[in-house]
C-alpha positions, 0 to 999 in steps of 0.5 A: 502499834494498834490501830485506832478506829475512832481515827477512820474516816467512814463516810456512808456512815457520816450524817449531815448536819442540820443548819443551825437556826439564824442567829443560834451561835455555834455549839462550844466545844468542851476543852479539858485542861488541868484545870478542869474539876474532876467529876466528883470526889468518888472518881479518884478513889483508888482504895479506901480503908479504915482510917484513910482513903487513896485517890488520884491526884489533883491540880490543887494537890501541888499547893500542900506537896510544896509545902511539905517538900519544903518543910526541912524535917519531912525533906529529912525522913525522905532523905531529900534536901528541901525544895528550893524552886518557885511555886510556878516551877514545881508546878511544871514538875508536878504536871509532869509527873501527873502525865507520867503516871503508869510509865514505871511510876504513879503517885497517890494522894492519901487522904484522912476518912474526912477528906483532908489531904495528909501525905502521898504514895508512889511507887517508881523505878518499875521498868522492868515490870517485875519490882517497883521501889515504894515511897510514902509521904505523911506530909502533915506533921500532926498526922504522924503515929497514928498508923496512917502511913501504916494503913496508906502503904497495906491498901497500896499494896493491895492496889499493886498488887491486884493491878500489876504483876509485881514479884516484889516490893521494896524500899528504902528508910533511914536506920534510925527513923524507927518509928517508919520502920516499925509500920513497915513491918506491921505493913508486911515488909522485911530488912534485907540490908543496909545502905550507905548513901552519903552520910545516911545510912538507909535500911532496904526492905521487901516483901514478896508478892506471894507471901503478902497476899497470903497474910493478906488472906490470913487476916494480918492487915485487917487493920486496914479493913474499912468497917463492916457497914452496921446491919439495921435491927432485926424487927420480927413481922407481925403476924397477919390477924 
């Protein structure tokens, strides 16, 4: 374990206070708590795309992923049962999953160009470091077969891959949601096997880290690109007189 230095105690270095002046309450310390607002929306960007953008989450983002967790159709194509905690305990759970970010999992928020929050991505079961599993959530109904989750899931890879040193991703979707199955292909991935879990039958599928960022470079996901900012017409310098 490395040594923090903010932890020394150098005290030719330490300077003594001025006294306040009489009646000058003391100076509040600046507690951060959950509740803190984040400094600005800019600041949790993590990638931003044609159509969507990711950032990191935040306290109020508890109060939509309860509602789609306990939504029954979008629990189904996550091939979850319905969540059936009170609000207070998923809230527990959700800021625990807050503070485990990067300990083999981290969670993002997607949301649309115009800010509204639509769905999240993860990625989970990294320990070993050189595979991470991928799951995604397009949690309102009316934002689905736009090719959002399409997008979602090219920019996170791009993000994972640019900041860990994963060989492979992969994940897991029902066989017969074939709508999810065909934005995985367009995003890159590839079936490998079936998988038989309970009475669901689930199709594993990967892609490889450098054939993804060969395509990357070759142009495939270029749906994803942000658009190029527009240039300003050209107008010609008058000549001097």
């Amino acid at each position: 374990m490395g040594h923090d230095p903010r932890g020394a105690r150098t005290p030719h270095l330490r300077r003594r206070a001025k006294p306040r002046p009489r009646g000058c309450p003391p100076p509040r310390s600046r507690r951060v708590t959950l509740e803190t607002p984040p400094a600005g929306y800019d600041a949790l960007v993590v990638a931003r795309g044609r159509n969507v953008v990711l950032r990191r989450r935040r306290r109020e983002d508890a109060i939509d992923e309860y509602a789609w967790r306990r939504d029954p159709e979008t629990a189904r194509l996550n091939g979850q049962p319905p969540v059936s905690p009170s609000f207070a305990r998923f809230l527990d759970t959700f800021e625990q999953e807050w503070r485990l970010a990067g300990h083999g999992r981290d969670q993002l928020a997607i949301d649309t160009i115009a800010g509204e929050h639509i769905g999240t991505v993860m990625y989970y079961n990294a320990e070993s470091g050189d595979s991470a599993e991928l799951g995604i959530t397009i949690g309102d109904a009316r934002r689905r077969g736009q090719g959002l989750g399409r997008e979602a899931v090219v920019l996170f890879l791009r993000h994972l891959f640019a900041s860990h040193p994963f060989r492979e991703v992969y994940l897991h979707t029902l066989a017969d949601n074939l709508p999810a199955r065909r934005a995985f292909t367009a995003a890159g991935f590839s079936p490998t096997v079936a998988v038989q879990r309970g009475d669901d039958r689930y199709i594993r599928m990967e892609v490889r880290r450098e054939w993804w960022l060969l395509w990357d470079m070759e142009g495939r996901f270029a749906f994803a690109d942000p658009p190029a900012p527009e240039n300003p017409p050209f107008t010609p310098l008058s000549p001097r007189e």
